[in-house]
KOLSEMI-302180 format. One record per residue (C-alpha): x, z, y. Coordinates in steps of 0.2 Angstrom, whole numbers, plus 2048, in hexadecimal, padded with zeros to 3 digits. Last residue first. Example, Ala and Ser with C-alpha at 12.3 -4.5 7.8 and 13.67 -1.06 7.14 Angstrom:
KOLSEMI-302180
node X = 844, Z = 824, Y = 7FB
node X = 83E, Z = 827, Y = 7EA
END
This chain:
KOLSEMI-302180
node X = DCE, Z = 6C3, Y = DC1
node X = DCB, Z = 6C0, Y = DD4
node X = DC9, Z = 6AE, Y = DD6
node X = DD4, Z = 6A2, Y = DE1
node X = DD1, Z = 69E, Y = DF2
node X = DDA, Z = 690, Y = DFD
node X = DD3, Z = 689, Y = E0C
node X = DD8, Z = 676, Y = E10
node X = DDC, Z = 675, Y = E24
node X = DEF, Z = 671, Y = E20
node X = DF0, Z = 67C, Y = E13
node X = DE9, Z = 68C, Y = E14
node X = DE9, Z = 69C, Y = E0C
node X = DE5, Z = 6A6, Y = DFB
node X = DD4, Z = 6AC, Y = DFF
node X = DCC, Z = 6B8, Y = DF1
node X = DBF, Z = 6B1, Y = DE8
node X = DB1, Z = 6BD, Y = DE2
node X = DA9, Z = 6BF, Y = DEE
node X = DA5, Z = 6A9, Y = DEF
node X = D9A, Z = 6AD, Y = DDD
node X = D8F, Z = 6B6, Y = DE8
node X = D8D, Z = 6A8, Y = DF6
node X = D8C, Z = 69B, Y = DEA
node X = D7C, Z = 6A1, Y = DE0
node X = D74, Z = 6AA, Y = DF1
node X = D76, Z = 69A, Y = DF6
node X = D7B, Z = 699, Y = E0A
node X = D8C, Z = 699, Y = E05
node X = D8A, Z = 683, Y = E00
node X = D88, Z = 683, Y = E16
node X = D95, Z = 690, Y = E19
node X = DA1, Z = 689, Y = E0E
node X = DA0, Z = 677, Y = E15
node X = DA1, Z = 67D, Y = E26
node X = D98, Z = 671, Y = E32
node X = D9D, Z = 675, Y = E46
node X = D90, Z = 67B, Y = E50
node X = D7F, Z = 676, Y = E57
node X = D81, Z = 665, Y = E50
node X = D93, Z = 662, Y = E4D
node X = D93, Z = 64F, Y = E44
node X = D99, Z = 650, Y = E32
node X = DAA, Z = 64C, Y = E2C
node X = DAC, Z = 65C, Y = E24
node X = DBC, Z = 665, Y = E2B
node X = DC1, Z = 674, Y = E25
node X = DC3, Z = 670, Y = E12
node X = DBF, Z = 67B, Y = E05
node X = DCA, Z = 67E, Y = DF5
node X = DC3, Z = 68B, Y = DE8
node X = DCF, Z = 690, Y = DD9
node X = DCD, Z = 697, Y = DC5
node X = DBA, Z = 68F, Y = DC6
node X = DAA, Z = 696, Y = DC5
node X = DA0, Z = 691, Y = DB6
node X = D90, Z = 697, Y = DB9
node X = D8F, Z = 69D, Y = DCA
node X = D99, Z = 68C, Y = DD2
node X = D8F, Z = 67F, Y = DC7
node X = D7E, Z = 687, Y = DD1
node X = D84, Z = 689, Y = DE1
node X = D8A, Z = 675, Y = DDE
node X = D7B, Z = 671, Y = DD5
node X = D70, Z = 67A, Y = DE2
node X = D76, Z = 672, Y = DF1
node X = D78, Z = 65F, Y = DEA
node X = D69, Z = 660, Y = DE3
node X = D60, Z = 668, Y = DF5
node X = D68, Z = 658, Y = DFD
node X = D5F, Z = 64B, Y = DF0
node X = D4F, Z = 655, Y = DF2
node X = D50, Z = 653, Y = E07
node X = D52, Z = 664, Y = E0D
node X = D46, Z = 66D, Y = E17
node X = D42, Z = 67D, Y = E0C
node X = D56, Z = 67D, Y = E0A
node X = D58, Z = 67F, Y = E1D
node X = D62, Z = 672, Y = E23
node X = D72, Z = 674, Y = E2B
node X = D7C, Z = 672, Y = E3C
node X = D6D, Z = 681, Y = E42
node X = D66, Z = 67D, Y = E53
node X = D56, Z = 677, Y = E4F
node X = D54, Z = 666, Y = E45
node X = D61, Z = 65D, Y = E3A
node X = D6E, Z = 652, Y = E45
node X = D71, Z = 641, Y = E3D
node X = D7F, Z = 63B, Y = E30
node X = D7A, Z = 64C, Y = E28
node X = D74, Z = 645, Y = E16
node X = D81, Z = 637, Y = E14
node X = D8F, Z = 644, Y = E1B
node X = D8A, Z = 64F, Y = E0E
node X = D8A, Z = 644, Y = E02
node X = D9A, Z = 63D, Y = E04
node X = D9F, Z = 652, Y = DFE
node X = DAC, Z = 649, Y = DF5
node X = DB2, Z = 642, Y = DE4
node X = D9E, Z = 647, Y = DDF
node X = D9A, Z = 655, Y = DD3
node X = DA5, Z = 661, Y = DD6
node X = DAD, Z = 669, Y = DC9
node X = DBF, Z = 661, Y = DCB
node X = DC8, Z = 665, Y = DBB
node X = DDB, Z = 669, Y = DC0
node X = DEA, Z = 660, Y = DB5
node X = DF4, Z = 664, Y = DC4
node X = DFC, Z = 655, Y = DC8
node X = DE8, Z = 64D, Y = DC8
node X = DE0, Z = 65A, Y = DD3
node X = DEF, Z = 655, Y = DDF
node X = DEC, Z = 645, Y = DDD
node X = DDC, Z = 643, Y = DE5
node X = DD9, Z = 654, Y = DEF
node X = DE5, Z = 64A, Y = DFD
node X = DDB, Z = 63E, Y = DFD
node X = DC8, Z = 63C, Y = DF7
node X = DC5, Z = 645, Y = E08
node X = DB2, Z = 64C, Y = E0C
node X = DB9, Z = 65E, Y = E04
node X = DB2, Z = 669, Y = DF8
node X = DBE, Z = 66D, Y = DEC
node X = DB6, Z = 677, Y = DDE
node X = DC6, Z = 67A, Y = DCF
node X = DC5, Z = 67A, Y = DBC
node X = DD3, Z = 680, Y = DB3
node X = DE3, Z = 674, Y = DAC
node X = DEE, Z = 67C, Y = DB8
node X = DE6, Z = 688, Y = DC5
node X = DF2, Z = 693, Y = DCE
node X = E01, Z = 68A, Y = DCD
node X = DFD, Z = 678, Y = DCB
node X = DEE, Z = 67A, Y = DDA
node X = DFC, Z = 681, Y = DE4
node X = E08, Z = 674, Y = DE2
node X = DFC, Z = 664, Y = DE3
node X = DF6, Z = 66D, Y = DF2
node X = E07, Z = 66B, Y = DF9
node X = E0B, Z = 65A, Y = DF5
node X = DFB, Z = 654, Y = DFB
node X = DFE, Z = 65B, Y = E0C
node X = E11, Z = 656, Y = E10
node X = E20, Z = 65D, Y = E0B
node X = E22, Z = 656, Y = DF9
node X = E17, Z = 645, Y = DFF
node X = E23, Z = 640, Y = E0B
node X = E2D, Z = 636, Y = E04
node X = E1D, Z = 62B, Y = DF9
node X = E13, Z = 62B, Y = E09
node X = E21, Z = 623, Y = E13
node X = E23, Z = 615, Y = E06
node X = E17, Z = 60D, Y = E05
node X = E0A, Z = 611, Y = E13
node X = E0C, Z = 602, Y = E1B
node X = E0E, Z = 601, Y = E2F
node X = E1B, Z = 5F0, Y = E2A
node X = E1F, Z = 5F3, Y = E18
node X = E14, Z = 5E7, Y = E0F
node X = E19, Z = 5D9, Y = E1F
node X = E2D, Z = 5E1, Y = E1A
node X = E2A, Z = 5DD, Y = E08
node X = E21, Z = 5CB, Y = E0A
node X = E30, Z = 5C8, Y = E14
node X = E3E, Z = 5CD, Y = E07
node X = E35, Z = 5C3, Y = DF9
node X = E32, Z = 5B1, Y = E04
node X = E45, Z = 5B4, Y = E09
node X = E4C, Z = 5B9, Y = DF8
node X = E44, Z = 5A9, Y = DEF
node X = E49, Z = 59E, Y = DFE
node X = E5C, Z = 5A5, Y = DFA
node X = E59, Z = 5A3, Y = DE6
node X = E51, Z = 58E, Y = DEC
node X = E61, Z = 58B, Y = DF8
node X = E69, Z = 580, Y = DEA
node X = E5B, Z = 578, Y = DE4
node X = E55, Z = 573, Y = DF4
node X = E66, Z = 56C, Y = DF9
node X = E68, Z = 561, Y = DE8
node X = E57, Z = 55C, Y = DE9
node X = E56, Z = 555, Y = DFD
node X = E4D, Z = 565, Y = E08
node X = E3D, Z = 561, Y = E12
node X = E32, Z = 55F, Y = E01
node X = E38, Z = 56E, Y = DF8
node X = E36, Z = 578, Y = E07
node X = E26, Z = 574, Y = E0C
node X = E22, Z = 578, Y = DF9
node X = E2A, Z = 58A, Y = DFA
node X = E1E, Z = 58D, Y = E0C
node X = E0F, Z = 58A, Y = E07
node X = E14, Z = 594, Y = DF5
node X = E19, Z = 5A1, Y = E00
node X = E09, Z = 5A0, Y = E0D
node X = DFE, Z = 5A0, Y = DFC
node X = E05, Z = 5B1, Y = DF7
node X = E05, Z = 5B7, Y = E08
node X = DF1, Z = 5B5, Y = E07
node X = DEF, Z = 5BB, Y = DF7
node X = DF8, Z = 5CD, Y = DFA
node X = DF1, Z = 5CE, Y = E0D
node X = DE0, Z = 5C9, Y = E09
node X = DE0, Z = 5D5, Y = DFA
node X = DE8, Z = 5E2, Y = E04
node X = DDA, Z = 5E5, Y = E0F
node X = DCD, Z = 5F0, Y = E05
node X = DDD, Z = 5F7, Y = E00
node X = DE1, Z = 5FD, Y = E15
node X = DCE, Z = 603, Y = E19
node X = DC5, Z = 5F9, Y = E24
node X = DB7, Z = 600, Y = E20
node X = DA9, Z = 5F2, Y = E20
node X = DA8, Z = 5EE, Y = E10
node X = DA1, Z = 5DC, Y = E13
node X = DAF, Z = 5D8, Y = E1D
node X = DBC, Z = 5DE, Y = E0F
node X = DB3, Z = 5D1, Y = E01
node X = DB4, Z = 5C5, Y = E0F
node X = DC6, Z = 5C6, Y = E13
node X = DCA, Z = 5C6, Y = DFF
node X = DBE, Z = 5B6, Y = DFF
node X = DC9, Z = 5AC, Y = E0D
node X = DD9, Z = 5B5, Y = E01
node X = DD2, Z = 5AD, Y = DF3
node X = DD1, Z = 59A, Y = DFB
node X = DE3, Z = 59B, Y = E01
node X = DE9, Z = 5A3, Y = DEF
node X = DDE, Z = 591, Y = DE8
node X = DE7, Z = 588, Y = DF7
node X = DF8, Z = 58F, Y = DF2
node X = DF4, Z = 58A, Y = DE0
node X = DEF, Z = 578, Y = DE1
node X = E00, Z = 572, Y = DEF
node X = E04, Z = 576, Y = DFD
node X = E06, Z = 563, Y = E00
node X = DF4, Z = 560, Y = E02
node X = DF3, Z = 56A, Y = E12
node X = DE8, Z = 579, Y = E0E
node X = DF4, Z = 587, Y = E0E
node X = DFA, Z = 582, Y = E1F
node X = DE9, Z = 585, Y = E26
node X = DE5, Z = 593, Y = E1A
node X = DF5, Z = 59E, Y = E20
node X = DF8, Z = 59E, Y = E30
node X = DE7, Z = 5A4, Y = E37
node X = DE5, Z = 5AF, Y = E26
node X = DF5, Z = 5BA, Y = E2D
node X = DEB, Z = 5BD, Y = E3C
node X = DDD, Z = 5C2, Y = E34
node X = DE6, Z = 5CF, Y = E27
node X = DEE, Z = 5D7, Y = E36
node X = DDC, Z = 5D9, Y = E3F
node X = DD6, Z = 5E3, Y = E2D
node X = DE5, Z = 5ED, Y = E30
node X = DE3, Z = 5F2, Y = E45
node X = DD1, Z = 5F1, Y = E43
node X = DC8, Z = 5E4, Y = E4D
node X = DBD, Z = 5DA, Y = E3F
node X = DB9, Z = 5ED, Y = E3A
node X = DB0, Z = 5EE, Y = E4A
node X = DA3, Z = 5E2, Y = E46
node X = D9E, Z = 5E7, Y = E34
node X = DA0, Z = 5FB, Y = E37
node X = DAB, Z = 60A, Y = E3B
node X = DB0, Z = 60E, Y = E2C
node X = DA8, Z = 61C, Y = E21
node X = D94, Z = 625, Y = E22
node X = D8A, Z = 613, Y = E24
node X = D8E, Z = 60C, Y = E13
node X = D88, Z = 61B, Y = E0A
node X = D79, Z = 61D, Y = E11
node X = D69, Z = 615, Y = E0B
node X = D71, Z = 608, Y = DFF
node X = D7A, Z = 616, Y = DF5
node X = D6F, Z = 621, Y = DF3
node X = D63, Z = 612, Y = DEC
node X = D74, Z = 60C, Y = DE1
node X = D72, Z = 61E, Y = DD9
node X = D61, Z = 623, Y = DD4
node X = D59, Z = 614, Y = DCA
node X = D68, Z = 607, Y = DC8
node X = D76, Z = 614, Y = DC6
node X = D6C, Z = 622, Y = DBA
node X = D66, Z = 611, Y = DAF
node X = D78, Z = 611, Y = DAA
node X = D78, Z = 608, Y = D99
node X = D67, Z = 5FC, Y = D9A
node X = D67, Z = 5FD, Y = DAD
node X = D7A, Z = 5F9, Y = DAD
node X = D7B, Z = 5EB, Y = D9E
node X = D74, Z = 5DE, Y = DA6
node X = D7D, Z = 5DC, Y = DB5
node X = D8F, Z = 5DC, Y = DA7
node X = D87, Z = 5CF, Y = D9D
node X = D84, Z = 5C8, Y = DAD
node X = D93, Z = 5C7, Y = DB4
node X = D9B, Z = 5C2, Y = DA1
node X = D93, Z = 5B3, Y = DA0
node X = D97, Z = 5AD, Y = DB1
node X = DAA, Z = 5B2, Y = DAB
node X = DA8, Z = 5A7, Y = D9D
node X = D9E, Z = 599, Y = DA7
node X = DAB, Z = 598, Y = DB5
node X = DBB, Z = 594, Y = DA8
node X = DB3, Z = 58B, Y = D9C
node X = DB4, Z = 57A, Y = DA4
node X = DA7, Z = 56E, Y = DA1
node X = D9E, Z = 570, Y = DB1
node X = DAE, Z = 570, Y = DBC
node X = DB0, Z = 55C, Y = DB4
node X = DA0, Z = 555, Y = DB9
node X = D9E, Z = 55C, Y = DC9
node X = DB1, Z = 557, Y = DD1
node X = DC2, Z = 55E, Y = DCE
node X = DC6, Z = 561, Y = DE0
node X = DB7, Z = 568, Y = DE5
node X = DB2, Z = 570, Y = DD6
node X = DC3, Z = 579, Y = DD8
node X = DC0, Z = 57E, Y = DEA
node X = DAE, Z = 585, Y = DE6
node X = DB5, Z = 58E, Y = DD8
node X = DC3, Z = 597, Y = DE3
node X = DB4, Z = 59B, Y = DF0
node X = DA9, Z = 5A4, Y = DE2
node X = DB7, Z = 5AA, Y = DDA
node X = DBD, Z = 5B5, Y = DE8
node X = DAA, Z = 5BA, Y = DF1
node X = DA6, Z = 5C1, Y = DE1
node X = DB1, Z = 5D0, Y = DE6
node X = DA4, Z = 5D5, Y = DF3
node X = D9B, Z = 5DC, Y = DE1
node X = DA9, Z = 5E9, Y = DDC
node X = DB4, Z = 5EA, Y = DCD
node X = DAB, Z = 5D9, Y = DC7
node X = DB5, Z = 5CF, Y = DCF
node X = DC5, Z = 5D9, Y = DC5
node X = DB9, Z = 5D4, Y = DB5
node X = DB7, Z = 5C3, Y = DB6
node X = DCB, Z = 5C0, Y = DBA
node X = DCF, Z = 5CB, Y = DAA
node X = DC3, Z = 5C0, Y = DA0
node X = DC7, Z = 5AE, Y = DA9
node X = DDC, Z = 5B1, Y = DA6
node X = DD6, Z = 5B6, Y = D93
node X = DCD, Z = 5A7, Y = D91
node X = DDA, Z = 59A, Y = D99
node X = DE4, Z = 5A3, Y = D8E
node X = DDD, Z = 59F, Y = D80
node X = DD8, Z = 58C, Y = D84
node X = DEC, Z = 589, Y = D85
node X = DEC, Z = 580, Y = D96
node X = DE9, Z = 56B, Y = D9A
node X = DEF, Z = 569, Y = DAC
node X = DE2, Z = 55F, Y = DB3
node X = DEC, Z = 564, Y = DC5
node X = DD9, Z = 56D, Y = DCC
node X = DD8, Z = 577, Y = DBD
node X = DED, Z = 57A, Y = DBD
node X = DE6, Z = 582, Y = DCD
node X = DDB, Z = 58C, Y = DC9
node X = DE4, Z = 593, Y = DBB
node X = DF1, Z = 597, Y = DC9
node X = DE2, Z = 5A1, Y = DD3
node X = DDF, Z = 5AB, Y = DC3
node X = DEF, Z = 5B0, Y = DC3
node X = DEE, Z = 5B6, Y = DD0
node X = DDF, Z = 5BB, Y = DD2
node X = DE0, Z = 5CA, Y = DC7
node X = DEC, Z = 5D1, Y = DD3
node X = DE0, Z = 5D1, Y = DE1
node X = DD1, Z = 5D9, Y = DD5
node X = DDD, Z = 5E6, Y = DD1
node X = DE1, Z = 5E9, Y = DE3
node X = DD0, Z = 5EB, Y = DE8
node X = DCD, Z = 5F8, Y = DDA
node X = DDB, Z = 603, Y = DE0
node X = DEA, Z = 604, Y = DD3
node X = DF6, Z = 600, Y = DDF
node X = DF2, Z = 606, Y = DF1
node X = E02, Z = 611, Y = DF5
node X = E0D, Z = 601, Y = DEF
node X = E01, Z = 5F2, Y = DEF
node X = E12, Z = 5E8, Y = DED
node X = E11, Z = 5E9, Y = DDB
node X = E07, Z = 5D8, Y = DD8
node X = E0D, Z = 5CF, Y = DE6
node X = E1E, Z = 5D3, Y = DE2
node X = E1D, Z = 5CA, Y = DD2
node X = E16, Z = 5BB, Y = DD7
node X = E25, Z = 5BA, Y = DE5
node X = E33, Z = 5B9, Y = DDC
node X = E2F, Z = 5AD, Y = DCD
node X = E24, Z = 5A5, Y = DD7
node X = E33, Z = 5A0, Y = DE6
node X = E40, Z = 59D, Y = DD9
node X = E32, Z = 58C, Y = DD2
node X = E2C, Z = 58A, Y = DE5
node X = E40, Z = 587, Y = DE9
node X = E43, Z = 57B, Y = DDA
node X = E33, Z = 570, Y = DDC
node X = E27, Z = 577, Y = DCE
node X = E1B, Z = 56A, Y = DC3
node X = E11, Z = 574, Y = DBA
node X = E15, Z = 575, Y = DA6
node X = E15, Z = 585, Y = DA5
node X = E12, Z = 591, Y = DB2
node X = DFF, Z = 596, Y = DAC
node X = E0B, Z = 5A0, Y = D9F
node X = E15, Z = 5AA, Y = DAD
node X = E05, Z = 5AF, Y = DB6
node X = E00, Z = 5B4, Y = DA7
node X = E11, Z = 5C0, Y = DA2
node X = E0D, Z = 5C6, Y = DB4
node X = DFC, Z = 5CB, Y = DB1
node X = E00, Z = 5D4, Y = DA0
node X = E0E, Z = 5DD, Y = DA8
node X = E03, Z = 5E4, Y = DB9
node X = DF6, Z = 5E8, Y = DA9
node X = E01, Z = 5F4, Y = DA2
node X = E09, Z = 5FA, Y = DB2
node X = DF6, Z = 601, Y = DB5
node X = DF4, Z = 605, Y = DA3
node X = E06, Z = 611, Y = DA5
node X = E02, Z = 617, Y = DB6
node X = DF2, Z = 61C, Y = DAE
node X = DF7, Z = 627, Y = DA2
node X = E08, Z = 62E, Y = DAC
node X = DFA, Z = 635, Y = DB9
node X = DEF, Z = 63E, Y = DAD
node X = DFD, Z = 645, Y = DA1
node X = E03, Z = 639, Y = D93
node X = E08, Z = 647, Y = D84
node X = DF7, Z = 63C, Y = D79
node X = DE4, Z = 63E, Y = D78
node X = DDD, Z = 643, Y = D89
node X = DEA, Z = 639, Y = D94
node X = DE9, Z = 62B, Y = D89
node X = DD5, Z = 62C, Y = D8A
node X = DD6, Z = 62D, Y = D9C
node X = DE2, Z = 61D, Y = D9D
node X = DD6, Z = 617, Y = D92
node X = DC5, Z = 61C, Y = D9A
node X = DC9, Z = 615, Y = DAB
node X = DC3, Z = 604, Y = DA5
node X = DB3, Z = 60A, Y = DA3
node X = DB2, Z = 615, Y = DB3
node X = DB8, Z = 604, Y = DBC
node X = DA7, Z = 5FB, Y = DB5
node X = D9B, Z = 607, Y = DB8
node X = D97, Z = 602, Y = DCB
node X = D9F, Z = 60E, Y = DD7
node X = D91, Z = 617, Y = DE1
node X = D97, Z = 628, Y = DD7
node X = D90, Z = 638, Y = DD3
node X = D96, Z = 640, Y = DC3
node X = D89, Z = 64A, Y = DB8
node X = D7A, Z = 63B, Y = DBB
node X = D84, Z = 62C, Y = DBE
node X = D91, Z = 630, Y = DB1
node X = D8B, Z = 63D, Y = DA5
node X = D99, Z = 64C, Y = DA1
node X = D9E, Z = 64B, Y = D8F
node X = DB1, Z = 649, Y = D90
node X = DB4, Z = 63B, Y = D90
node X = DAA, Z = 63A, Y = DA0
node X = DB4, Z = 646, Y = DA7
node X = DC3, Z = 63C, Y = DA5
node X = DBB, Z = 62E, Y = DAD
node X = DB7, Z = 638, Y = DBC
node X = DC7, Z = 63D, Y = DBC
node X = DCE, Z = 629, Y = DBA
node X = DC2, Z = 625, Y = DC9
node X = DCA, Z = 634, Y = DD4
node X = DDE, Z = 630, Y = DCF
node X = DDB, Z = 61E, Y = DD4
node X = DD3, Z = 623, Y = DE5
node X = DE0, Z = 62D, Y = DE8
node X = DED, Z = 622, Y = DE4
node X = DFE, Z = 62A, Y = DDC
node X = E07, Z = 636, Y = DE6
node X = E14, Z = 634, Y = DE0
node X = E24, Z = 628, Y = DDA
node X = E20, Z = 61A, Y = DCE
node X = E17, Z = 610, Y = DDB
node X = E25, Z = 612, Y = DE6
node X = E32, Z = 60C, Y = DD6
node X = E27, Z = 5FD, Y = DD3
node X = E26, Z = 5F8, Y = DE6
node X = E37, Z = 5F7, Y = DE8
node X = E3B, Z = 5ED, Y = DD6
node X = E31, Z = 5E2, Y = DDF
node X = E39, Z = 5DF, Y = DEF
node X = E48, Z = 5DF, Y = DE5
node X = E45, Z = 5D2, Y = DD9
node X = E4C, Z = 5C5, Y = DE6
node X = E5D, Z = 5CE, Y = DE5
node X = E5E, Z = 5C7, Y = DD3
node X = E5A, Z = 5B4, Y = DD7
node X = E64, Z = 5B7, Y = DE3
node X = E73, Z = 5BF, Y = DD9
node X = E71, Z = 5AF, Y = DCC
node X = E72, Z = 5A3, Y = DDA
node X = E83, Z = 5AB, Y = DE0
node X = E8C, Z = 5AC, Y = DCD
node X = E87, Z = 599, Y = DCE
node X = E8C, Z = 596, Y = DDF
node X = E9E, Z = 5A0, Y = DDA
node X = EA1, Z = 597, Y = DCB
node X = E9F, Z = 586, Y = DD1
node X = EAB, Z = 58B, Y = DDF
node X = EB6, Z = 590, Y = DD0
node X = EB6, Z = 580, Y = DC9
node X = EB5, Z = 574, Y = DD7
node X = EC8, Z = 57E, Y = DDD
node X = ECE, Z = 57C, Y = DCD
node X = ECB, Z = 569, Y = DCD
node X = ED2, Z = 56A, Y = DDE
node X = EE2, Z = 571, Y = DD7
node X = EE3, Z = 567, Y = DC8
node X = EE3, Z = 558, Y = DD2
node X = EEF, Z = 560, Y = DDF
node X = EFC, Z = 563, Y = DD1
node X = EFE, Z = 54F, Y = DCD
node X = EF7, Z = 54A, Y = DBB
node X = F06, Z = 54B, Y = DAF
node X = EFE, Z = 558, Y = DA3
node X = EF0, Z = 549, Y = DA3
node X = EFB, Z = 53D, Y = D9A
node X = EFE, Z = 530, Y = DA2
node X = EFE, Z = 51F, Y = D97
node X = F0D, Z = 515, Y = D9A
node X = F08, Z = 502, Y = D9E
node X = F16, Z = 4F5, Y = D96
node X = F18, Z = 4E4, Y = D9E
END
């Protein structure tokens, strides 16, 4: 018996058919995975083109002016009055050389070291990747997500907070490959423990992070093996190199500033240790801790999400110790703490799901964790209302004016705001002559009713470190005075036998109040007064 060989051309129709039909179906989940994956990027690609767009941070645009100044000869600490420990005016002084030495203006200069390190952290993040062991959907889910969570600050990005939030991250993951006995290339280990180091150090409650995230990795790894591990003693070294260093470089901080410091300027903002915990932001941040360090701490989430876990705890107590309540003094919590319900939450899913399924839903998961850590971020945000409006709105009209009748010349503002003075100083290449980013002191000095009837002291009465503020203020104004004169109406001072006028009380010096006839006033915008000087 003789068997023909088919050949294929002779295969029945429907087999082709179907084997078509596999084909193109194939086709179409690939060409939809890749369109996941890409959408997933969205959230983030979001937050970079806000960030992008004006006003940038107020309190970002102050430090880097003061840095500028800095640069410029002025004396930190004892020219420009700060409580902010030295180490953010240091850093500050690239973008602010940058702006000094090349066509960047101001704001493009520290957008571009501010992306800069955003890219440096990532690309870590990235490298402390390798080699873990990833399930399919918490593999799409980090490649969304870690991202996100470094640019979805939006209004807040750049704020020292933040900085030391996106600096744990990566930091967290090191951690974590710690605790797995993961062996990592000893230089970037280094590197990741050097920029880790010094976002803690930004501000003292910061030390809250490490110290909780090195407390888990020494209990997960054991005595004998933390204490040969680089990583803690470099950034330990580094702490007090950096301790050591203030009284010896800025003696003006240790002697003069951080005793104005601790006798009032915790008490004059925020509404306190207790009532803080009740804030309408700080109260968000508690809630979302409730849900996230319990499932964060089950052993299937896994090294990292419990290191992010252990960050977020420290973030929440960095923000207690503050006591303000302030929305970036809160976005650490936020930013670590959804990162570890993600990862939390990407492993469940990789368990619960069979391979094949979980691999194929992993760039839809991706999109979901993304989309909803971008409507939590925009849920009573500021980002990016404030970036609409700012044109028509406060900021974006004293931005104008300042640019049109005193670019690139010295200004007085005296107002108890940082924002909106802070950037519309900055857009207008203006030189802020005030010797503090606010009149804080002020408020410090008046938090209590002075006696008689008058809101203000008589200068015979005044405290020495009122009467310097008074007189170097009166005193800057006569000798250099400045193309414009801002002056805000309200003053944030209590009303003690009338309401506190901050041109009335600096107008009192015979030095201020001949100087102020020579300004002609020019309007008013939105309770800031406006005067310009009569050429």
């Amino acid at each position: 018996m003789i068997f023909l060989r088919r050949n294929a051309e002779s295969a029945p129709a429907s087999t082709y058919r179907d084997a078509d039909a596999t084909l193109v179906t194939s086709r179409d989940r690939g060409a939809r995975a890749r369109w996941l994956r890409l959408a997933a990027f969205a959230p983030a690609a979001f937050f970079l083109v806000a960030i992008l767009l004006p006003p940038l941070n107020h309190d970002v645009a102050a430090v880097m002016d003061f840095s500028r100044r800095w640069l410029a000869g002025e004396a930190l600490y004892t020219d420009l009055i700060d409580v902010n420990p030295p180490l953010v005016f240091i850093l500050n002084l690239v973008p602010a050389a940058l702006a000094r030495w090349t066509i960047l203006s101001q704001g493009q200069a520290i957008l571009v070291c501010l992306l800069g390190f955003t890219f440096m952290l990532w690309r870590m993040t990235e490298a402390l990747r390798r080699g873990r062991a990833e399930g399919p959907v918490e593999a799409a889910v980090l490649t969304a997500v870690l991202p996100l969570l470094l640019l979805a600050a939006g209004s807040d990005f750049g704020q020292r907070d933040v900085m030391m939030a996106m600096a744990a991250i990566p930091y967290c993951l090191l951690a974590a490959r710690r605790i797995e006995g993961l062996p990592t290339d000893r230089r970037l280990a280094i590197a990741v423990a050097v920029v880790a180091a010094l976002g803690f150090a930004l501000k003292p409650y910061f030390l809250a992070v490490p110290l909780l995230v090195e407390g888990l990795v020494l209990l997960r790894r054991g005595a004998a093996k933390a204490k040969r591990d680089p990583v803690p003693w470099v950034m330990l070294g580094l702490w007090v190199a950096y301790l050591a260093s203030i009284p010896l470089f800025f003696p003006a901080y240790a002697w003069q500033i951080l005793p104005l410091a601790w006798e009032f300027y915790g008490d004059i903002h925020g509404p306190g240790p207790w009532r803080v915990l009740v804030t309408d932001v700080m109260g968000a941040a508690e809630v979302l801790l409730l849900f996230t360090v319990p499932l964060a701490f089950r052993r299937e989430s896994g090294a990292f999400g419990q290191a992010l876990a252990m960050a977020a705890l420290g973030a929440f107590l960095a923000a207690w110790a503050q006591h303000k309540g302030w929305t970036y003094h809160v976005l650490p919590i936020t930013l670590l703490g959804l990162g570890a319900l993600a990862v939390a939450a990407a492993r469940w899913a990789d368990r619960a799901l069979p391979e094949g399924r979980a691999r194929a839903s992993a760039p839809a998961l991706a999109l979901v964790a993304a989309s909803a850590i971008l409507v939590y971020q925009l849920r009573g945000g500021e980002t990016p209302w404030r970036e609409a409006a700012y044109y028509g709105e406060t900021p974006g009209r004293l931005a104008e004016w300042l640019d049109r009748n005193a670019h690139g010349q010295p200004v007085l503002v005296l107002s108890p705001d940082i924002f909106p003075v802070y950037p519309a100083l900055t857009y207008a290449d203006a030189r802020q002559m005030l010797h503090t980013m606010s009149t804080w002191t002020l408020q410090g000095f008046y938090r209590s009713c002075p006696a008689g009837e008058e809101p203000y002291r008589d200068p015979s009465t005044m405290r020495r470190s009122e009467y310097a503020v008074f007189h170097t203020v009166a005193e800057s104004f006569a000798l250099h005075p400045p193309a414009a004169l801002v002056v805000a109406r309200h003053a944030n001072i209590p009303a003690c036998g009338g309401r506190f006028d901050l041109l009335a009380y600096f107008a009192r010096h015979p030095l201020f109040g001949e100087t102020l006839e020579r300004y002609a006033p020019a309007g008013e915008i939105d309770g800031y007064r406006l005067f310009v000087r009569r050429h």
